[in-house]
C-alpha positions as CSV (number, residue, x, y, z in Angstrom):
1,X,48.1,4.5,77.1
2,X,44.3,5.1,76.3
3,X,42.7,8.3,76.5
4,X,40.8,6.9,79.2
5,X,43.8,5.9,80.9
6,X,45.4,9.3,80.4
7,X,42.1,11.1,81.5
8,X,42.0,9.2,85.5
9,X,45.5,9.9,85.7
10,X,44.7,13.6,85.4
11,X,41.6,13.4,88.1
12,X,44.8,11.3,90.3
13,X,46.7,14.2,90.8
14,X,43.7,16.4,92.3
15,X,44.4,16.5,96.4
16,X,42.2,15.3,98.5
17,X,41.0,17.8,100.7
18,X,37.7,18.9,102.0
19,X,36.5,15.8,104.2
20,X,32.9,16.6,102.6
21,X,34.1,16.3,98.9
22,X,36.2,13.1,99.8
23,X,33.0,11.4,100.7
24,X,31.3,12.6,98.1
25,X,34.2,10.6,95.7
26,X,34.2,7.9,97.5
27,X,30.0,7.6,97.3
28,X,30.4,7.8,93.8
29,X,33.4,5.1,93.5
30,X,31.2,2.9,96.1
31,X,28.3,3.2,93.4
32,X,30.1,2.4,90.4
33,X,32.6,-0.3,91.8
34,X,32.6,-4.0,91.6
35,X,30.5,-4.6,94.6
36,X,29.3,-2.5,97.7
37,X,26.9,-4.6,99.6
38,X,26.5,-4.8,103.6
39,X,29.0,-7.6,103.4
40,X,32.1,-6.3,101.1
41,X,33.1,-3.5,99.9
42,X,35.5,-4.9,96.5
43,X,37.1,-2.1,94.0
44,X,39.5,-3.4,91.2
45,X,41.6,-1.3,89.0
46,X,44.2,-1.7,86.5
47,X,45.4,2.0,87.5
48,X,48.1,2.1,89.5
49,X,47.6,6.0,90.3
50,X,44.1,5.5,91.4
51,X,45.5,2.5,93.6
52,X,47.5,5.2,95.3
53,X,44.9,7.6,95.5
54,X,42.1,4.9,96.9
55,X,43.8,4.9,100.8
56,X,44.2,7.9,100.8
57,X,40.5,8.8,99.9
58,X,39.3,6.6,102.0
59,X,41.5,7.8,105.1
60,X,39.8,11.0,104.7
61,X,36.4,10.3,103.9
62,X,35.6,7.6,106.3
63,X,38.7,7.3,108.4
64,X,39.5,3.7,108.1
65,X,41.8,1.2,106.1
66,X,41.2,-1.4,103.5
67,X,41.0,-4.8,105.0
68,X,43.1,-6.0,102.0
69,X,45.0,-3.6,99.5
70,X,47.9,-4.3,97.4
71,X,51.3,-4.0,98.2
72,X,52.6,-1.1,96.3
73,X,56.0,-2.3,97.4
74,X,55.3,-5.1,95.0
75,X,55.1,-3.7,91.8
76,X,51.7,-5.7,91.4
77,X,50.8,-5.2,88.0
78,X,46.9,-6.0,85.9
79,X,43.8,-6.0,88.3
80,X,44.5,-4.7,91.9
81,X,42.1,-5.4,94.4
82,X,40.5,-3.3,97.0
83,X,38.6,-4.5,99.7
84,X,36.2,-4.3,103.2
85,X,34.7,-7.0,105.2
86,X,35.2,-6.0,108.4
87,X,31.0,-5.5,109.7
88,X,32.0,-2.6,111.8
89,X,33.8,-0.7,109.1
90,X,30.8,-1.5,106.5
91,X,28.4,-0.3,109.1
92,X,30.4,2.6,109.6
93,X,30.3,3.1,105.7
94,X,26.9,3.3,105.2
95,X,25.9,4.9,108.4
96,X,28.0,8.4,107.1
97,X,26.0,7.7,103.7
98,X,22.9,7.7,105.2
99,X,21.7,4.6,105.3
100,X,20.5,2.0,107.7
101,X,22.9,-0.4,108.4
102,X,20.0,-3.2,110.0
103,X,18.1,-2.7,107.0
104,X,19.0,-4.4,103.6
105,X,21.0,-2.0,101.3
106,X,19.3,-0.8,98.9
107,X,21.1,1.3,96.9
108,X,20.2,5.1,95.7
109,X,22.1,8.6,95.4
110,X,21.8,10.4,98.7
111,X,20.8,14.1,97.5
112,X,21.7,15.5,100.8
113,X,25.5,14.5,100.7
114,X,25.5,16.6,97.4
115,X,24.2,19.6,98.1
116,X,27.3,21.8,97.6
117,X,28.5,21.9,93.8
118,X,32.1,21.0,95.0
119,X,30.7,17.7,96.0
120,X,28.8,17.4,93.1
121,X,31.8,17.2,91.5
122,X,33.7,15.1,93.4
123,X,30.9,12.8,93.8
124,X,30.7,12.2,89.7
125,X,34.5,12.1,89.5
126,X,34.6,8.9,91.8
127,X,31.8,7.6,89.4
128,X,33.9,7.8,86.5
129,X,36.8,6.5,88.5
130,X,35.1,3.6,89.1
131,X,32.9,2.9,86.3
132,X,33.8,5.5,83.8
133,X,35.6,4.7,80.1
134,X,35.6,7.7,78.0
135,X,36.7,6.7,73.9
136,X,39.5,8.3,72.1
137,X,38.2,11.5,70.0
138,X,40.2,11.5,67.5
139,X,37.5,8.4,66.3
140,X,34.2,9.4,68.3
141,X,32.9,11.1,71.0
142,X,31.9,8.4,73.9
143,X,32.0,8.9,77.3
144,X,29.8,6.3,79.6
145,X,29.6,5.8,83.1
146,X,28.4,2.0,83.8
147,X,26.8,0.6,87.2
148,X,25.2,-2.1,88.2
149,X,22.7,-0.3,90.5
150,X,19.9,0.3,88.6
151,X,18.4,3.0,91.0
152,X,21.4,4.6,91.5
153,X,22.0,4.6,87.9
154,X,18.5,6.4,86.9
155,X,19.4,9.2,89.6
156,X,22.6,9.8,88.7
157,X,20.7,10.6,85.4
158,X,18.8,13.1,87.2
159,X,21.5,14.7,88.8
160,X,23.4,14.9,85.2
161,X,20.3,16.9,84.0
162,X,19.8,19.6,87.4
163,X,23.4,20.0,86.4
164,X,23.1,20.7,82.8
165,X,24.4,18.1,81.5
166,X,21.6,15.7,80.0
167,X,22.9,12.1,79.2
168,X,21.4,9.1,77.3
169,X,21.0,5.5,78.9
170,X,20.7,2.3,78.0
171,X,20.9,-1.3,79.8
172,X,23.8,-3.7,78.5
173,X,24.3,-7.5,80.1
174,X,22.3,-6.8,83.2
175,X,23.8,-2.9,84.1
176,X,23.0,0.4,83.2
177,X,24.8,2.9,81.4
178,X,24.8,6.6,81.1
179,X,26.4,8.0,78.4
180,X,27.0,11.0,76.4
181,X,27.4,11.7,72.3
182,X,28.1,15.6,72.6
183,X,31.6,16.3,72.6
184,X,31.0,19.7,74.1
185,X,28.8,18.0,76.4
186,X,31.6,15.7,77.4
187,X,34.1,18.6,77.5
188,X,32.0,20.5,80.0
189,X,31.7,17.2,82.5
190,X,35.3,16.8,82.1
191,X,36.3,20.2,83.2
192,X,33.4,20.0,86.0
193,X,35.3,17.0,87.7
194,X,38.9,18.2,87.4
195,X,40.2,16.4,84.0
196,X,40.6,20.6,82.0
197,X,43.5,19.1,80.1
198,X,41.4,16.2,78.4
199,X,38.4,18.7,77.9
200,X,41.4,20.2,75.9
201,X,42.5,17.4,74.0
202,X,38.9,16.8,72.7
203,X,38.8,20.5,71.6
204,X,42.1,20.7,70.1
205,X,40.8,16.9,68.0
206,X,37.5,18.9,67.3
207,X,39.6,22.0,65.8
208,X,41.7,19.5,63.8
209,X,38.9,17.5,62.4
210,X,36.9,20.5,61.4
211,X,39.7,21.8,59.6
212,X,41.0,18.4,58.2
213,X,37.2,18.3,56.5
214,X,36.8,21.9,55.3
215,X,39.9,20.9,53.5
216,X,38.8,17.7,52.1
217,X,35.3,19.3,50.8
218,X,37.3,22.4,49.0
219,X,39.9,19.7,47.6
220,X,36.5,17.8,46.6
221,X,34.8,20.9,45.2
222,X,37.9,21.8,43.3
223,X,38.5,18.6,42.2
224,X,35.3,18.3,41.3
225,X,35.2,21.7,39.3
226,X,38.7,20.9,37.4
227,X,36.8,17.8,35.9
228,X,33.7,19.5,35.0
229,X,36.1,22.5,33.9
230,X,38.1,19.8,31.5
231,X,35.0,17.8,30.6
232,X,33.9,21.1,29.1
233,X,37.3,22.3,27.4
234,X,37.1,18.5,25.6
235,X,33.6,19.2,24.3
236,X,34.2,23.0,22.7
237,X,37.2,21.2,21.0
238,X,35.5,18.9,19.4
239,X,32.6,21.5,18.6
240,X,34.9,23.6,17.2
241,X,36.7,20.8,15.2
242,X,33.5,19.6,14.3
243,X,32.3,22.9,12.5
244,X,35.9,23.1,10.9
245,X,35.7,20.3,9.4
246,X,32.0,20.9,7.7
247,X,34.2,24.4,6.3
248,X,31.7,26.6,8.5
249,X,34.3,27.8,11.1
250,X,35.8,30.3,8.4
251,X,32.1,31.8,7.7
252,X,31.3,32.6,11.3
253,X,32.5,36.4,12.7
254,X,35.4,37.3,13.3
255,X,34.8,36.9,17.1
256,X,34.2,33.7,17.2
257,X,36.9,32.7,14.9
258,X,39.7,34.0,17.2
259,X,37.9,32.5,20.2
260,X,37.8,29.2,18.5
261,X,41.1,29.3,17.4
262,X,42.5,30.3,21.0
263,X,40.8,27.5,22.5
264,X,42.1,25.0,20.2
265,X,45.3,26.2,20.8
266,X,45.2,26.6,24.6
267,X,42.7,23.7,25.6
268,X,44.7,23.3,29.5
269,X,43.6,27.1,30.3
270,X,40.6,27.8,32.3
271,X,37.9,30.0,31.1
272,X,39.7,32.8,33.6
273,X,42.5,32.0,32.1
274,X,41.8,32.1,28.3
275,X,39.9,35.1,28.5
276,X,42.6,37.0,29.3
277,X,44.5,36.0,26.1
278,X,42.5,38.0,24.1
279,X,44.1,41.4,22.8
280,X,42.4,43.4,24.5
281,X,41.0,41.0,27.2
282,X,37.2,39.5,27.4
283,X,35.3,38.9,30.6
284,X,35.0,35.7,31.4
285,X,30.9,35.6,30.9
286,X,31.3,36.9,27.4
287,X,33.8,34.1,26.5
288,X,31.4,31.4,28.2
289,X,28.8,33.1,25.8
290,X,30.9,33.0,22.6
291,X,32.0,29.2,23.1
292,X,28.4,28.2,24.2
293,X,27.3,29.4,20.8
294,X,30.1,27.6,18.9
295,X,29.0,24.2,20.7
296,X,25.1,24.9,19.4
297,X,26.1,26.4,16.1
298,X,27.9,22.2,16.1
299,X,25.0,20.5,17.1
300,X,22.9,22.3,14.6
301,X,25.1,21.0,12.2
């Protein structure tokens, strides 16, 4: 299943309680469905838990039935199809909404159905029931809520950003979509409709990729060091080589014959390393000083 998937399924299993928050989810879903018009009402999911959960909702928020549900007797698998048109239940629909059913429907966000936070939340849960997708984090952070209300769409944007949660949008093929980048932005809207668990999840992805890349850059930066580390060991070799062979190794002092003479011999060790194969010991700058001046006392050559 997707995250997505996995993410509604958590919202299914909050009751439905409070007749005011029940609207409020059912507004949103109405917003963010297939069509609400004053003619039909038509959800369609591929969920079956949100299919169970829709009657109920809608028992409770508006006290009515679908005129056509599926049978859940059935076993009705892919797209299941919600829907009202029945005049006297749509009326009755967007009369509790507050708006006029003799007037054309022109859809917008009722601010006065939201003013408590609980339906708030419930209201943008049943938003991204309807028309929410929210992408995998373990590859990016993506969570959009798509409707094709325009107006409804720009004041949901509105409400995002009272609520501290400021969104993007954008219009794709004729609807408009809200969306947010942010993973901790996402996390918070998660937990604000009732989906902790997946707020979770994206954490727990977050930890792992922060981790998984603080261990790639150190293997990098090692990686990186080893090669610069043996690029260096070649060249003092073949400095020290080089002086041997012109018979000027043997006139040099005594200091820098033993250190030449321990790094041909030991050209694997680190700088760390050979340093502390001199009897007694160097530091490690005053070896990096002795085999810098071997390589220049080469090149002079």
């Amino acid at each position: 299943m997707s995250f997505s998937f996995d993410t509604k399924n958590e919202l299914c299993r909050l009751p439905v309680q409070r007749r005011c928050c029940a609207q409020a989810e059912a507004y949103g879903i109405l917003l963010y469905c297939h069509t609400f018009s004053s003619s039909e009402v038509r959800i369609i999911t591929e969920n079956p838990n949100f299919a169970l959960r829709l009657p109920r909702l809608f028992q409770r928020a508006f006290d009515l039935r679908f005129d056509r549900q599926p049978d859940p007797d059935r076993g009705e698998g892919g797209k299941m199809v919600f829907q009202i048109k029945s005049r006297e239940k749509l009326d009755h629909i967007i009369d509790l909404l507050g708006y006029d059913p003799r007037q054309s429907l022109a859809l917008h966000i009722n601010f006065a159905m939201l003013e408590e936070e609980c339906c708030r939340a419930s209201f943008l849960r049943g938003c991204f029931f309807a028309g929410g997708s929210i992408t995998d984090p373990a590859k990016r952070y993506h969570l959009e809520l798509t409707s094709s209300h325009l107006q409804a769409s720009r004041e949901l944007e509105v409400l995002l950003r009272e609520s501290g949660y400021p969104p993007k949008s954008v219009t794709r093929n004729g609807s408009s979509v809200t969306y947010f980048k942010q993973s901790d932005q996402i996390e918070d809207f998660l937990t604000l409709i009732g989906a902790p668990a997946a707020a979770l999840r994206i954490m727990s992805t977050k930890v792992e990729k922060g981790i998984r890349n603080s261990v790639n850059r150190r293997l990098n930066c090692d990686s990186a060091n080893l090669d610069k580390a043996v690029e260096a060991a070649q060249n003092q070799g073949t400095a020290i080589r080089k002086l041997e062979a012109a018979g000027r190794l043997k006139e040099l002092p005594d200091k820098l014959q033993e250190t030449a003479a321990l790094r041909l011999e030991y050209p694997e060790l680190s700088l760390s390393e050979l340093a502390e194969m001199f009897d007694p010991p160097v530091t490690k700058s005053c070896l990096n000083h002795r085999l810098r001046k071997l390589v220049e006392l080469a090149e002079e050559s």
